[in-house]
C-alpha positions in Angstrom: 60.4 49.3 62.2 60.9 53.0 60.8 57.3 53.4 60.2 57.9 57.0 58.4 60.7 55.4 56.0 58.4 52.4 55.5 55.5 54.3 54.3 57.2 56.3 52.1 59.2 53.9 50.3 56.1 51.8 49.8 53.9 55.0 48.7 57.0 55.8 46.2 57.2 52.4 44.7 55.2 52.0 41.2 52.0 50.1 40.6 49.4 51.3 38.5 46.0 48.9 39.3 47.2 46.2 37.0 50.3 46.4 37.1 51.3 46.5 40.7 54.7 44.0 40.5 56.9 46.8 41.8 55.1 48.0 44.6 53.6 44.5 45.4 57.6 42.6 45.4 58.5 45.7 47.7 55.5 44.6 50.1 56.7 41.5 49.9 59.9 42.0 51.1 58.8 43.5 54.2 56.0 40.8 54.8 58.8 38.3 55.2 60.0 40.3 58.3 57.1 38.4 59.9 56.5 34.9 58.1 57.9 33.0 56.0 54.4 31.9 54.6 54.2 34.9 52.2 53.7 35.1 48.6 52.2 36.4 45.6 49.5 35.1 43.6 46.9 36.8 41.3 48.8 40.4 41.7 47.7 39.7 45.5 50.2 39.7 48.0 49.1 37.2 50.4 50.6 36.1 54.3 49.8 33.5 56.8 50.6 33.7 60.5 48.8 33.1 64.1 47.8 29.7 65.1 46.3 27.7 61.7 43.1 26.4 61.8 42.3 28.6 65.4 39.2 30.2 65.1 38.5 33.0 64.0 40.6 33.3 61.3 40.8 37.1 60.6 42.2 38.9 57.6 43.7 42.2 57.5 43.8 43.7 53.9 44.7 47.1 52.5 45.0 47.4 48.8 48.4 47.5 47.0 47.3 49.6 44.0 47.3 53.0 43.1 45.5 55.2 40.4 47.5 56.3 36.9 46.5 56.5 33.3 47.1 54.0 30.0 48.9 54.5 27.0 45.9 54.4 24.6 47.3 55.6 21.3 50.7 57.6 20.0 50.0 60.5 17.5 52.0 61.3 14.2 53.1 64.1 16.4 54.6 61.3 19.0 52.4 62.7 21.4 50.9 60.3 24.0 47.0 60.0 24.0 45.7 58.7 27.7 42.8 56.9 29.5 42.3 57.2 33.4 42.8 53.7 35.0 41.0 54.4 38.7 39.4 57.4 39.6 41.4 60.7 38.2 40.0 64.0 38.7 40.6 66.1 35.5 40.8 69.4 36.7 44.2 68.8 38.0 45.9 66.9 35.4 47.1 69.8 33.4 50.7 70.6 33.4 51.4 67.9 35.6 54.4 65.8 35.2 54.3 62.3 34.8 56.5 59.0 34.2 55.7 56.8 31.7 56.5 52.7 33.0 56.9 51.7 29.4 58.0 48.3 28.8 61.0 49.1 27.4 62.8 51.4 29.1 65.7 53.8 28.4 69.0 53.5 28.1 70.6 52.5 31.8 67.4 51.8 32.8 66.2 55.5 33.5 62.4 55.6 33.3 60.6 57.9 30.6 59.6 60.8 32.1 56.6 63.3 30.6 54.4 66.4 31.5 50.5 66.9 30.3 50.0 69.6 28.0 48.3 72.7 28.8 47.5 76.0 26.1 49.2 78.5 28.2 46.8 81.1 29.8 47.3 83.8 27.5 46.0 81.7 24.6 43.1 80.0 26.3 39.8 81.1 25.2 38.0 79.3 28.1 40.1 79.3 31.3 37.0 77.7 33.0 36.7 74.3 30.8 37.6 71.0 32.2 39.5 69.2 29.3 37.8 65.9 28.7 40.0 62.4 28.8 40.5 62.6 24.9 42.0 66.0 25.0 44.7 65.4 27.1 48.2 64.5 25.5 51.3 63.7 27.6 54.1 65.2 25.6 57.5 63.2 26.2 59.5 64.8 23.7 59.7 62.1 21.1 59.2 61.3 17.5 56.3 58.6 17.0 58.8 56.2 15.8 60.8 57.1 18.3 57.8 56.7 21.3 56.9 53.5 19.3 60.5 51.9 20.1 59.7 52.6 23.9 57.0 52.8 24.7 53.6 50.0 24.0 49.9 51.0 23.7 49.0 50.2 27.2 51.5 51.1 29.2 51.2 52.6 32.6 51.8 56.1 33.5 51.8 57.8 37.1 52.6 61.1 38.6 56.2 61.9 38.8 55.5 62.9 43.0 57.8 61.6 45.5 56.9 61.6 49.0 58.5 64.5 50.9 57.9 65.5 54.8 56.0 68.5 55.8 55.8 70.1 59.3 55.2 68.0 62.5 54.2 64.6 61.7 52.6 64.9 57.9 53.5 63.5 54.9 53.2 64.5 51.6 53.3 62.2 48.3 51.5 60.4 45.5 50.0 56.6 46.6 49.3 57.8 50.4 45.7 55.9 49.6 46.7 52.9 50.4 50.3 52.2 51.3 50.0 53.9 54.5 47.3 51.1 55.0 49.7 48.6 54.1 52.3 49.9 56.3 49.5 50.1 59.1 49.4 46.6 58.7 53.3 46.2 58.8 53.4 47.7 61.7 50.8 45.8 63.3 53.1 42.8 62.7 55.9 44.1 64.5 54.1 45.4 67.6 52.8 41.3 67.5 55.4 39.5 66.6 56.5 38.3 69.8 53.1 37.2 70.9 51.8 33.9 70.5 48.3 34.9 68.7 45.2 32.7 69.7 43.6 32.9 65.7 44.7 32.1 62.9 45.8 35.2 60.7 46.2 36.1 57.1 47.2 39.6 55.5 46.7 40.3 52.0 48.0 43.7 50.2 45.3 43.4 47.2 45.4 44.7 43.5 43.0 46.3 41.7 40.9 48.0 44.3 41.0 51.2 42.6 39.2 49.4 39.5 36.6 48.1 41.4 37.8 45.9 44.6 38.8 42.9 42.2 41.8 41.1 44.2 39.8 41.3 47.0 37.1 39.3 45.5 39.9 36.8 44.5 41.9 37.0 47.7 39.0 36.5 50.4 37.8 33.6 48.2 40.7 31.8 48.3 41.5 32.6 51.9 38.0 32.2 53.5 38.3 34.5 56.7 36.0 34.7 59.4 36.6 37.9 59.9 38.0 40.8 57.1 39.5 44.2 58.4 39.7 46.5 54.9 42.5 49.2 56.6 41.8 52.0 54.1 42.0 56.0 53.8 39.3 58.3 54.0 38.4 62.0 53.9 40.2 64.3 56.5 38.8 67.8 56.9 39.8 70.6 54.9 39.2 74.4 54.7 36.6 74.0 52.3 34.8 70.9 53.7 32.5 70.0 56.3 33.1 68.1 59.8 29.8 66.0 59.3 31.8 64.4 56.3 35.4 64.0 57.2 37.7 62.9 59.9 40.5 64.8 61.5 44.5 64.6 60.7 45.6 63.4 63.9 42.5 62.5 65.5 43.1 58.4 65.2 42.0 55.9 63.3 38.4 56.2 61.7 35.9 53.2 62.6 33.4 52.7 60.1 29.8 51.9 60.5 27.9 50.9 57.9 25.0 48.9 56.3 27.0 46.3 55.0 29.5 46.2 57.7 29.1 43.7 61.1 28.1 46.3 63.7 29.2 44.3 66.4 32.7 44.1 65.1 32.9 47.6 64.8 32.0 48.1 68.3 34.1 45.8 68.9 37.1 47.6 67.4 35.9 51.3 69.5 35.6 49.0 73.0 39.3 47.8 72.5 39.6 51.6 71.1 38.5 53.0 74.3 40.2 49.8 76.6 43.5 50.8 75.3 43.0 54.9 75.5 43.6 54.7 71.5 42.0 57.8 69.7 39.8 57.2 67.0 37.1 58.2 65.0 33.6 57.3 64.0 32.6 57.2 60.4 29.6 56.5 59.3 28.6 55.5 55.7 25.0 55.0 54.9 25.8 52.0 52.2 28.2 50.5 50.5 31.9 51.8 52.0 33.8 52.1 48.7 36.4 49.8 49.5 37.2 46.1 49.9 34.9 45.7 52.8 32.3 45.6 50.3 33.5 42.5 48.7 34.3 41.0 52.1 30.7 41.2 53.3 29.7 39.1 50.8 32.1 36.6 50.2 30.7 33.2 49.7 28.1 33.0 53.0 29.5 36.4 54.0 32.2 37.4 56.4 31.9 40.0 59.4 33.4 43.0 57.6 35.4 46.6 58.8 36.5 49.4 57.9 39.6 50.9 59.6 40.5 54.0 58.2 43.6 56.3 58.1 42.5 60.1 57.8 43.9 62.0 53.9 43.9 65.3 52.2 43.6 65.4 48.7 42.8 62.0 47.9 43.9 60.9 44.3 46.0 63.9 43.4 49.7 64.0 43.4 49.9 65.3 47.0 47.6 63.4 49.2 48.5 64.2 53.1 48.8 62.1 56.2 49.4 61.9 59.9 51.9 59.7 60.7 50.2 59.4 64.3 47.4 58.5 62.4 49.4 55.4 60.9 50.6 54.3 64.0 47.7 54.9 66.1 45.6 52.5 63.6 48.3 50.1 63.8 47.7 50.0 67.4 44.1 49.6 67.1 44.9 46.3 65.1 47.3 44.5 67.0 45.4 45.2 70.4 42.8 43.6 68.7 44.0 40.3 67.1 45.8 39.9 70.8 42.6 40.2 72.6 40.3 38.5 70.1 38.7 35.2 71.1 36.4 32.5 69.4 
């Protein structure tokens, strides 16, 4: 497995929360490298493997989604009016480009591409405001008839930012958060796949967690795990932040600790950590974890619930960065433990 051409092909592949067929089919595809009991259902893409009916029966998720915007109006003007769908951070939006995944398309299939307005500096009488939601048009060069014949109210729209390498080991690219988690999980696969596994396991790539963790709630109902490893991204340092709150590119996989997390299992995870002189991280969250694990935890009775987490910069802008060591370190971390993992 090329782990860096895996993660970017799955981080460039569409798939707005919602709408995440083009990202999830691509998933797919590479989940049937490893079994052929794969398939999706509910926008979830779901995979069986291990030994059925073995306990524990552990799941490994990372969501398949990624944040955009919806088409919420066209203007006489043909100008596009937009609403964040996940969590968009305004300051940035201005004069960024953007694709619009209309469901029609152009001729020969080319996609519809945009940029966000912006009042050039000169003419800006506050340079300091934050435009609101409602202010912001995507401008796509058409008439409103025109947009109209393309283009439907509630369409998807992401950031035009394909994944490009930067020095050393780092990536650069839209959707980092959480195809690198999914590839984490590919990976995994391969580094197991010539073991015979003593549990029963499932992996679900899940949609919607950017809208508030909703295939997970589907997806761990349905597949009733014992056991639920959310691989996810969280904060790496930056210049401007502080080392009480963020992990370090490069430093390993972080392993979360939290209230509604199973402490054991996560000591569990930094004992075969340490065993197999992995590097990772602690991160501790003092509630809820903002991520699937939260849904996991209280599935029906409850499952034991993780959090394995793959350090980014820049989360939800059009240039999140990751270690690729980072990737394959936490990939490590999860197929030492579903080898070593007994009833």
């Amino acid at each position: 497995m090329d782990l860096e051409k895996s993660i970017m092909s799955l981080a460039d592949a569409r798939g707005v929360s919602g709408d995440e067929t083009n990202a999830a089919e691509l998933a797919l595809s590479m989940l049937k490298g490893y079994t052929d009991d794969c398939f999706i259902k509910n926008g979830n893409v779901i995979g069986h493997l291990g030994c059925k009916g073995a306990k524990p029966h552990i799941l490994l998720d990372a969501h398949i989604d990624q944040i955009g915007f919806t088409v919420t109006h066209i203007t006489d003007d043909g100008f596009l009016k937009i609403a964040g769908c996940g969590g968009i951070d305004r300051r940035l939006l201005l004069a960024q480009q953007v694709t619009v995944l209309g469901s029609k398309q152009l001729v020969e299939s080319k996609l519809l591409d945009g940029v966000i307005c912006a009042i050039p500096p000169h003419l800006e009488t506050d340079e300091s405001k934050v435009p609101e939601m409602e202010d912001i048009c995507v401008d796509v060069g058409l008439t409103k008839s025109r947009a109209e014949e393309m283009i439907f109210l509630g369409d998807k729209i992401v950031f035009s930012s394909q994944c490009e390498k930067l020095q050393g080991d780092r990536i650069t690219g839209a959707a980092l958060d959480d195809r690198c988690g999914v590839a984490a999980i590919l990976r995994a696969l391969e580094l197991v796949k010539d073991k015979a596994l003593q549990c029963e396991l499932s992996v679900m790539f899940s949609t919607q967690e950017e809208v508030g963790e909703r295939g997970a709630k589907i997806g761990a109902f349905d597949i009733e795990p014992d056991i639920a490893i959310a691989v996810d991204v969280s904060f790496a340092l930056t210049s401007d932040d502080s080392e009480l709150k963020c992990g370090k590119m490069g430093g390993g996989c972080m392993i979360g600790f939290s209230p509604v997390l199973d402490r054991e299992l996560s000591q569990r995870l930094k004992a075969v950590a340490e065993k197999n002189d992995l590097p990772y991280q602690i991160e501790v969250m003092s509630g809820t974890t903002g991520t699937n694990a939260d849904r996991f935890s209280v599935n029906k009775s409850g499952v034991k619930s993780v959090t394995l987490s793959i350090p980014l910069k820049y989360m939800h802008t059009p240039v999140e960065v990751i270690s690729i060591s980072d990737v394959e370190n936490t990939a490590q971390l999860i197929a030492a433990y579903i080898t070593e993992v007994v009833s």
